[in-house]
N, C-alpha and C positions, 0 to 999 in steps of 0.2 A: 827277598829271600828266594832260593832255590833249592829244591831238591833234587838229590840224584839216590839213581836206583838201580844196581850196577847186577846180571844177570850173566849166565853162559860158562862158567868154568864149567873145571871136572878134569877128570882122569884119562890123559890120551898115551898113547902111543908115541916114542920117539918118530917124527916122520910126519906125523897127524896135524891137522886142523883141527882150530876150535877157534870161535868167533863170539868177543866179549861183548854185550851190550850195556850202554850209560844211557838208559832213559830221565831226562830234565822236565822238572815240570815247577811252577812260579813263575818269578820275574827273568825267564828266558832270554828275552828282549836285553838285559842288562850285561849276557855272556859275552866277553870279547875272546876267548880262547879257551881250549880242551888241552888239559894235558891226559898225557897215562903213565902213572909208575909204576914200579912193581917192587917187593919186599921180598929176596929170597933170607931163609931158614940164616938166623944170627948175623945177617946185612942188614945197614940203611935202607932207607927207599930212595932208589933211583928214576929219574925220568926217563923216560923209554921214546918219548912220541910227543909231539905237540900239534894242535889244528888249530888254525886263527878261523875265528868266528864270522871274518868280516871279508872282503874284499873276494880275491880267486880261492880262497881256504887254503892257504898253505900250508904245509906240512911240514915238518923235521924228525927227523929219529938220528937214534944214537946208533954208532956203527955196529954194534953187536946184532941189532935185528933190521938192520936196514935189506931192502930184495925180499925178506919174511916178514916181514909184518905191515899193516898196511892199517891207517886210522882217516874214517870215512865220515860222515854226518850226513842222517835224513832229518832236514829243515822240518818238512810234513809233520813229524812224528815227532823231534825236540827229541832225536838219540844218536847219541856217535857210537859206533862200530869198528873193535879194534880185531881185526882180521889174524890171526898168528899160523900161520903155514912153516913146516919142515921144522917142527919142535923138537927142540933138545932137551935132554934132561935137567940143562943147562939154565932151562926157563921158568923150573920148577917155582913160584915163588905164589904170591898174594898180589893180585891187582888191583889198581885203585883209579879211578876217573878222577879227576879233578878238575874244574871250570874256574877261572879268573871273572868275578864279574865288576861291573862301577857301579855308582851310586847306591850304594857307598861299594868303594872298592877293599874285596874281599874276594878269599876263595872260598869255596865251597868242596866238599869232598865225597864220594861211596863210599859205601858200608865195606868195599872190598870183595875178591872172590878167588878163590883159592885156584891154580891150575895146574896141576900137577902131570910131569911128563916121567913113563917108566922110561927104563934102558934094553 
């Protein structure tokens, strides 16, 4: 089992920084990758970001916040960090961490965290 415990929304400014935290804590060891979606107002949830767990940590994002957004992982601490720089209203939505892990293979998900950007 795993937990995640997902921290750092809020209220910013078009232009602003805010930086989400996914703190994990269980069978950690079992994590092979980090995603991030996000749910804006009567949309799906889309992936935003992806970090592999394992190897050099490689990344991906979707081209809408690629150069703004940035998803990082302190091993130490068992928490990835999703960086969001030059916020649009655009980005207004609910964020969600979510870890792939094995044995047994399943995801695990955040409570989610609202981010809301003015105009």
């Amino acid at each position: 089992q795993v937990q995640l415990v997902e921290s750092g929304g809020g209220l910013v400014q078009a232009g602003g920084s805010l930086r989400l935290s996914c703190a994990a804590s269980g069978s950690t060891f079992n994590i092979i990758a980090f995603d991030w979606y996000r749910q804006a107002p009567g949309k799906q949830r889309d992936l935003v970001a992806t970090l592999s767990a394992g190897g050099g940590g490689n990344t991906k994002y979707v081209d809408s916040v690629k150069a703004r957004f940035t998803i990082s992982r302190d091993n130490a601490k068992n928490t990835v960090y999703r960086q969001k720089n030059s916020l649009k209203p655009e980005d207004t939505a609910v964020y969600y961490c979510k870890v792939m892990a094995i044995q047994p293979i399943r995801a695990y998900w955040g409570q989610g965290t609202q981010v809301t950007v003015s105009s």
